[in-house]
C-alpha positions as CSV (number, residue, x, y, z in Angstrom):
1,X,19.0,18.7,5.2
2,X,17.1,16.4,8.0
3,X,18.1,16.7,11.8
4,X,19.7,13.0,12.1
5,X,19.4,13.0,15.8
6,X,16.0,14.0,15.7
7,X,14.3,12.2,12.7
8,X,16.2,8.9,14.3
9,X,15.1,9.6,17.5
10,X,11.0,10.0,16.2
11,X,11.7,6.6,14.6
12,X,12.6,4.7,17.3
13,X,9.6,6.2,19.4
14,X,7.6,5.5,16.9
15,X,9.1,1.8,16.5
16,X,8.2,0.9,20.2
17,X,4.4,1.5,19.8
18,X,2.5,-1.3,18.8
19,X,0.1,-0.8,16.3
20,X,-0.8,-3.5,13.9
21,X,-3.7,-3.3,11.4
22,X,-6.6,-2.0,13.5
23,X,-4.6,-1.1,16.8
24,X,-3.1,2.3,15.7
25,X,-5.0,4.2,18.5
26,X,-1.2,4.4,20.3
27,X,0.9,5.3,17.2
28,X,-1.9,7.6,16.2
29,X,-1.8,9.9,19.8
30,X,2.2,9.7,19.3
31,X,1.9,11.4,15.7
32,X,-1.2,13.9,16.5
33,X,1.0,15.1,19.9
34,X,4.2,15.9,17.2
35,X,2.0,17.7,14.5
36,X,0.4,19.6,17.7
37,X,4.1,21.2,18.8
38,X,4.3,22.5,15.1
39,X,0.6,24.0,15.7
40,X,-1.0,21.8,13.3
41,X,-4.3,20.9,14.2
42,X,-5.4,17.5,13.4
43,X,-8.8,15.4,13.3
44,X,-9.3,12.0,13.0
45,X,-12.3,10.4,10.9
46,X,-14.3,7.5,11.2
47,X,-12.3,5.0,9.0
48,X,-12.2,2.7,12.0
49,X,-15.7,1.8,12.2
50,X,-15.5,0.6,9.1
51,X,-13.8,-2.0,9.8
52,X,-13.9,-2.2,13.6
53,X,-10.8,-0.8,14.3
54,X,-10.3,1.3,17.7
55,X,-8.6,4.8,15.3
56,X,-9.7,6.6,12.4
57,X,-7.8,8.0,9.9
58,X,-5.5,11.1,10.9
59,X,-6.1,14.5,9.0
60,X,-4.2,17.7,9.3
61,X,-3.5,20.8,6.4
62,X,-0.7,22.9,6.7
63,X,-1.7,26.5,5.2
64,X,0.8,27.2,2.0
65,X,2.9,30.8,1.4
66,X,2.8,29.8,-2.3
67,X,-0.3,30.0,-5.0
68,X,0.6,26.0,-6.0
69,X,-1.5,23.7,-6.5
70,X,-2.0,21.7,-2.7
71,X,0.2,18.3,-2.4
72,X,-0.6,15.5,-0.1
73,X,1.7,13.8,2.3
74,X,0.8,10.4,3.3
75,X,1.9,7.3,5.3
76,X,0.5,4.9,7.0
77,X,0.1,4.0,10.8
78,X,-0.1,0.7,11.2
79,X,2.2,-2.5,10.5
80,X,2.0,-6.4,10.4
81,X,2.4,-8.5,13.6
82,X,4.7,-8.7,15.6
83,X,5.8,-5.7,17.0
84,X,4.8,-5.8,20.6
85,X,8.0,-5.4,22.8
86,X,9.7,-4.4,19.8
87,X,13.4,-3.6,21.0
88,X,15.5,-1.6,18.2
89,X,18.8,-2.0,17.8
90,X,22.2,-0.6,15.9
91,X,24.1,-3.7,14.8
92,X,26.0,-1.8,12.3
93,X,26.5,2.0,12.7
94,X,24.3,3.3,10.1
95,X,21.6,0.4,10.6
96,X,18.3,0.1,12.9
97,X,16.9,-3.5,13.8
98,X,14.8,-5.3,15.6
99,X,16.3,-7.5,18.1
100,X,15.2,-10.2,15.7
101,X,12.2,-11.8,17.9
102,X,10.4,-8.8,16.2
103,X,9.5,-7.0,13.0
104,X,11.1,-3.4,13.2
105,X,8.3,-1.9,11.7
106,X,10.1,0.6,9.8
107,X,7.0,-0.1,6.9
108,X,5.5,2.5,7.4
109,X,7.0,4.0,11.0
110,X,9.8,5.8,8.5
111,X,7.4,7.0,6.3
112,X,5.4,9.0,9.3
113,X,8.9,9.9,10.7
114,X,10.5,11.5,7.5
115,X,6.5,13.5,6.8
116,X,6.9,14.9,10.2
117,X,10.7,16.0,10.1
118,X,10.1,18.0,6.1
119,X,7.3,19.6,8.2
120,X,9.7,20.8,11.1
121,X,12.3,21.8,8.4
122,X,10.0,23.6,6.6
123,X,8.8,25.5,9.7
124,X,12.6,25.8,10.8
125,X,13.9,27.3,8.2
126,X,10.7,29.2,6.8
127,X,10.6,27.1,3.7
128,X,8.6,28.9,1.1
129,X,5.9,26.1,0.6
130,X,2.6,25.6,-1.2
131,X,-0.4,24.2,0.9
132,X,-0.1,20.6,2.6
133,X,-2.8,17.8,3.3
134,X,-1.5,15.4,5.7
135,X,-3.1,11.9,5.9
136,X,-1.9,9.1,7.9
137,X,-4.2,6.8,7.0
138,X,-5.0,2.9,9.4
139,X,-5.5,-0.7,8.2
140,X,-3.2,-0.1,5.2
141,X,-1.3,-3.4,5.9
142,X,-4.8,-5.5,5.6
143,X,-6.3,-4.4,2.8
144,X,-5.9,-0.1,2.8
145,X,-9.0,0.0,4.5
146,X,-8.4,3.5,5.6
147,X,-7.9,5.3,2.0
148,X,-10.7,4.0,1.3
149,X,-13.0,5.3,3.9
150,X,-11.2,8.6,3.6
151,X,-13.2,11.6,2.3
152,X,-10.9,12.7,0.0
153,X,-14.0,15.5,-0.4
154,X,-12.3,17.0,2.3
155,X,-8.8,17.7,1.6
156,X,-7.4,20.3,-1.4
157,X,-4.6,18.4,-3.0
158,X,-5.4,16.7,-6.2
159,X,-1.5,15.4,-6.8
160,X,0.5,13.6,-3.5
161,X,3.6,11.7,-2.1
162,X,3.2,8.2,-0.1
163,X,6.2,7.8,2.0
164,X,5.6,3.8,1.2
165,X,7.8,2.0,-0.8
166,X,11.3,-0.1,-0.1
167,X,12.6,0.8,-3.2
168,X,16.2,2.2,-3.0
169,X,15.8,6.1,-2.3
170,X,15.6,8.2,-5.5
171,X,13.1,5.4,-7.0
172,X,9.3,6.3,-7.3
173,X,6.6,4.1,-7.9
174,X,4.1,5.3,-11.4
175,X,2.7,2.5,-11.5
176,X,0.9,-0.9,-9.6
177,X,-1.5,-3.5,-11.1
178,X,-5.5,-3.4,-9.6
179,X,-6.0,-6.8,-7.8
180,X,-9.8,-8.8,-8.3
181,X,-10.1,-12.3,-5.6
182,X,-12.3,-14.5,-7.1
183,X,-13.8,-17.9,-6.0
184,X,-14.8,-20.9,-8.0
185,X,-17.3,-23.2,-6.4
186,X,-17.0,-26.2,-8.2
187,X,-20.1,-28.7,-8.0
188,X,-19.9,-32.5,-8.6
189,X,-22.1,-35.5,-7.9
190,X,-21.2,-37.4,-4.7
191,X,-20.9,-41.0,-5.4
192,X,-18.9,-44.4,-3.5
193,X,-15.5,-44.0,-4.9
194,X,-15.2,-48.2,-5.0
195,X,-19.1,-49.3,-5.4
196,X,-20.6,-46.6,-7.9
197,X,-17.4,-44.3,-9.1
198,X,-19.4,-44.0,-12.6
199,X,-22.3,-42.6,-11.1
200,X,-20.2,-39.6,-9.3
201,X,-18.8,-36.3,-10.8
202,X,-15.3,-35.4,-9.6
203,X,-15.5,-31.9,-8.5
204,X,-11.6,-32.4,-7.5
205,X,-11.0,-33.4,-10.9
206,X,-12.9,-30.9,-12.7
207,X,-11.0,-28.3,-10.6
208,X,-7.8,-29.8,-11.0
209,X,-8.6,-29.4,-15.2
210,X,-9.6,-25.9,-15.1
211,X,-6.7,-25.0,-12.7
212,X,-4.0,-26.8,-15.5
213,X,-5.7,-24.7,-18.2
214,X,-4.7,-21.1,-16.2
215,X,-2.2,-18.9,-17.5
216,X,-0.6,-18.7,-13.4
217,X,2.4,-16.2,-12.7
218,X,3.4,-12.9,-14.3
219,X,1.2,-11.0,-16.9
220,X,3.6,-8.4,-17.9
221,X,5.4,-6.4,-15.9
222,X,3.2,-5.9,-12.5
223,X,0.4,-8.1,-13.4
224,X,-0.3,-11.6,-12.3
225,X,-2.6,-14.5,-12.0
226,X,-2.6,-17.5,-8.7
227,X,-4.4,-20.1,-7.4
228,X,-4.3,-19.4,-3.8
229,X,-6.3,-21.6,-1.9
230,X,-8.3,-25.3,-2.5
231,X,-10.6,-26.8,-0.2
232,X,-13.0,-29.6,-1.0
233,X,-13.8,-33.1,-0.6
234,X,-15.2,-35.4,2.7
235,X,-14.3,-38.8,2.7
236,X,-11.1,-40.4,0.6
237,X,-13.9,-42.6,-0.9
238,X,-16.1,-40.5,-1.5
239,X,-16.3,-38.8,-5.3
240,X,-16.7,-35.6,-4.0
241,X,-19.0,-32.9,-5.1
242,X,-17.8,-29.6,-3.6
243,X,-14.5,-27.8,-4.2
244,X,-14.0,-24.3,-3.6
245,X,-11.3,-22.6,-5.0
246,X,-9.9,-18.9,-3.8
247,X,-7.4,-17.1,-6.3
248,X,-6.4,-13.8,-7.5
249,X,-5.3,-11.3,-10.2
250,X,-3.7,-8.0,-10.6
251,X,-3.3,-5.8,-13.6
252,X,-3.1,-2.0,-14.3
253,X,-4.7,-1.8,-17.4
254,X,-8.4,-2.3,-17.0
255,X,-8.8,-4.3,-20.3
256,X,-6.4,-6.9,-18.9
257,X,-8.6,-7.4,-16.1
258,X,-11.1,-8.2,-18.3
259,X,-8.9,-10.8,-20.4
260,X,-7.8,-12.5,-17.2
261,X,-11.7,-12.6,-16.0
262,X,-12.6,-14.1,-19.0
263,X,-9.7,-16.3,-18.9
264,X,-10.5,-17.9,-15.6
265,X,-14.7,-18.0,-16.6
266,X,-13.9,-20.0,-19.8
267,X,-11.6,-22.4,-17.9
268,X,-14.2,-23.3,-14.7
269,X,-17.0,-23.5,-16.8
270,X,-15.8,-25.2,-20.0
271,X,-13.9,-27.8,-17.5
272,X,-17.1,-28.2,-15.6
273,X,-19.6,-28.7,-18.2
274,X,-17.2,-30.8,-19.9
275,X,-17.7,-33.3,-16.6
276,X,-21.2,-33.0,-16.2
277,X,-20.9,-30.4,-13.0
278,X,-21.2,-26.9,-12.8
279,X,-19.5,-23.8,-11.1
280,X,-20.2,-20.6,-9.7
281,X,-18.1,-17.6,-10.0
282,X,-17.8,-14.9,-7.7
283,X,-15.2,-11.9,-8.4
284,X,-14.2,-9.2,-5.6
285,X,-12.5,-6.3,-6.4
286,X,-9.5,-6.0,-3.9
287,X,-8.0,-2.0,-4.7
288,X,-7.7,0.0,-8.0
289,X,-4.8,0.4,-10.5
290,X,-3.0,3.0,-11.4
291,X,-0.6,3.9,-14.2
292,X,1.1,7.5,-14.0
293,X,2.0,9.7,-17.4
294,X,6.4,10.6,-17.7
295,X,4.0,14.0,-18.2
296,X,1.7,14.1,-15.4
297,X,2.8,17.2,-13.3
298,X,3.5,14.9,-10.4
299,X,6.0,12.7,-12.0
300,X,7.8,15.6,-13.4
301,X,7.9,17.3,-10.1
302,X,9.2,14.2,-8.3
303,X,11.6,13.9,-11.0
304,X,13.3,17.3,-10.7
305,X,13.3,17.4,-7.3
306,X,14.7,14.2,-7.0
307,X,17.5,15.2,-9.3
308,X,17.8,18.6,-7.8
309,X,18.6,16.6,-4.2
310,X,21.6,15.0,-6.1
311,X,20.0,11.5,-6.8
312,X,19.4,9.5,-9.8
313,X,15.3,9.7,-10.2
314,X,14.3,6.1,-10.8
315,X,11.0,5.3,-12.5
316,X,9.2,2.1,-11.2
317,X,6.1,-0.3,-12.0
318,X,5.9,-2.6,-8.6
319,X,3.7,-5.7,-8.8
320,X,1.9,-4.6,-5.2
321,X,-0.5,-2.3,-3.8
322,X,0.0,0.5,-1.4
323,X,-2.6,3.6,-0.2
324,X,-1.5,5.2,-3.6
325,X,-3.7,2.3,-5.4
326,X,-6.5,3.6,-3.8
327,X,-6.1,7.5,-3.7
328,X,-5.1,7.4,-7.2
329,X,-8.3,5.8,-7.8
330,X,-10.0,7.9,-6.5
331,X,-8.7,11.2,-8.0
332,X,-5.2,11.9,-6.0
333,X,-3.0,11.3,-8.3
334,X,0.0,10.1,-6.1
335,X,3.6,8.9,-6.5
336,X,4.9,6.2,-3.7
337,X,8.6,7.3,-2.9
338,X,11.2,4.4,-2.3
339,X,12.4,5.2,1.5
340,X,15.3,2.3,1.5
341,X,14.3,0.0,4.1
342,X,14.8,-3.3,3.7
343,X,13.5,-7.1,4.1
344,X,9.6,-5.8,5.2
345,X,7.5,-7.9,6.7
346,X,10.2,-10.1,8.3
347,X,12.3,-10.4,11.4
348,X,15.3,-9.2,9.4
349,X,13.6,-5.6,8.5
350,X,16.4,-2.8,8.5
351,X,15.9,0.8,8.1
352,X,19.4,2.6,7.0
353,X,19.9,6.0,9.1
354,X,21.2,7.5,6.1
355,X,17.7,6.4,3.9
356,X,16.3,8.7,6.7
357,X,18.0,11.7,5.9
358,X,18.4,11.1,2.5
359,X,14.1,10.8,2.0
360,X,14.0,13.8,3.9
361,X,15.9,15.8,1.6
362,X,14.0,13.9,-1.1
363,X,11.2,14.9,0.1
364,X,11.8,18.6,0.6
365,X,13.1,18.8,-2.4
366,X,10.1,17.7,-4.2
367,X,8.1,20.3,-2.3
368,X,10.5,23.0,-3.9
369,X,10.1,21.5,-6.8
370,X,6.8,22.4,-6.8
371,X,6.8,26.1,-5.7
372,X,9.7,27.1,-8.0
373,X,7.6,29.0,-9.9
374,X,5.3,30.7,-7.7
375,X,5.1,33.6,-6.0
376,X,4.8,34.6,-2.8
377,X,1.2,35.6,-1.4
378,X,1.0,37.9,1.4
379,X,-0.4,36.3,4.7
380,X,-0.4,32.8,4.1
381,X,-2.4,30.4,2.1
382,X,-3.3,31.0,-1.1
């Protein structure tokens, strides 16, 4: 149902602009100057300042034909480092890649490219539609700094799609695990390491107790507990006094969060006073959970419609985070869409040509879905 020619062809334009995490100022004018050729009028917000970036958060609504519920489409604008003089390239007929001194970038320049083609198709082709909130949110790739600074006050839709996820197409994301950082200050008692060893506490060592006593790895299906970081000690004879330790962990279910907090508390402190030291504790909320019903309205739409575009719909739980952590904590309840592209983050990232057209029709499909049983209202939007 996509143009090929065209959607590949927004890709690649898209590819070329830099725009890492706080830089999507280009990427951003690129997108607006596409929605403004299909007369959608678009504002951006303030998210940048948040943060310091130089571009907010890009905003448009399409009016719906339909009296349905409103759905939000959403993708990101930014990507890791590097993409400046990013050259694409088609090693394989159906294949887009860097020229491998880059990232490609197709996380989440595909995502913005397949949102943008549904909306020309459904103006093409007069697509009976309900109303659309667009959001291409910035800073997604350090931390989805843009969801949340997003009024979400401001836009209809309580359900929505992220175009977001390198999951084979036909596969959807219901659900990803909240992430807390903590860090554990461990204090010792300096002492000479040779002339007075007895009279030191071993922050190392209490550390190196606690960490032993950690359940690290998986918790389930998407959560997880690590031990990211250590830094401590001055002198290799010196006891030293001072460790600090930077970890993480991720559930969906907020009562596991509360089983791993405690988990890591009793470890650090019972190790510490064990020793004679002490520790502080510090705990940072990274970006919500979410966990999606087979019976929410959203899943059953994207399950229909996936179907009804002739692919196998594929429920998924994904150990990471995306913008739909964050929307769907704050009351968008959202389903990331697998898009196909492959080997993210690295100089190897592909984006199959046919994953483009295929996500298209995915998409669309989805948005059909959704009307099938409305009817049409006179005039526009509902």
């Amino acid at each position: 149902m996509a143009d090929q020619v065209r959607v590949i062809e927004l890709f690649l334009q898209l590819a070329k602009v830099d725009g890492t995490s706080g830089n999507e100022g280009g990427v951003a004018e690129v997108v607006r100057q596409r929605l403004s050729e299909l007369s959608i009028v678009t504002t951006m917000d303030g998210a940048g300042s948040t943060f310091g970036g130089q571009s907010g958060n890009l905003i448009g609504h399409v009016p719906g034909t339909l009296p349905v519920p409103a759905l939000l489409l959403c993708a990101h604008l930014d990507t890791v480092a590097p993409t400046l003089g990013l050259k694409p390239q088609f090693p394989a007929e159906d294949l887009i890649t860097s020229d491998g001194s880059t990232i490609l970038g197709a996380d989440d320049r595909a995502g913005i490219a397949i949102i943008i083609e549904i909306l020309q198709q459904l103006s093409e082709r007069n697509i009976p539609h309900g109303p659309l909130d667009l959001v291409f949110t910035v800073c997604e790739e350090a931390g989805m700094h843009g969801a949340k600074a997003l009024d979400v006050s401001n836009l209809k839709a309580t359900v929505g799609l992220i175009f977001d996820s390198s999951a084979p197409c036909g596969s959807f994301v219901v659900e990803a695990p909240a992430a807390v950082v903590f860090e554990a200050v461990v204090h010792g008692r300096a002492a000479h390491a040779a002339v007075w060893p007895e009279k030191g506490v071993h922050a190392i060592q209490i550390a190196a107790q606690a960490i032993s006593r950690l359940k690290q790895g998986r918790w389930g299906t998407t959560g997880m507990l690590n031990i990211g970081t250590i830094r401590g000690g001055t002198a290799i004879n010196v006891i030293p006094d001072r460790v600090e330790i930077l970890g993480e962990f991720r559930s969906p279910h907020p009562e596991e969060l509360q089983t791993q907090k405690a988990h890591v508390r009793e470890a650090f402190e019972e190790s510490a006073a064990a020793a004679g030291g002490s520790v502080d504790l510090t705990w940072t909320p990274k970006y919500d959970g979410f966990s999606l019903d087979p019976e929410e309205p959203i899943v059953c739409a994207v399950t229909q419609g996936i179907a009804a575009a002739g692919f196998e719909p594929k429920s998924l739980r994904y150990p990471g985070g995306s913008d739909a952590n964050v929307l769907n904590g704050r009351g968008i309840a959202c389903v990331n869409l697998g898009l196909g592209y492959r080997n993210v983050h690295s100089h190897q990232e592909a984006m199959p040509v046919q994953c483009l057209v295929d996500s298209v029709s995915i998409g669309l499909s989805i948005i059909q879905s959704l009307a099938a049983k409305a009817l049409p209202v006179p005039g526009g939007e509902v």
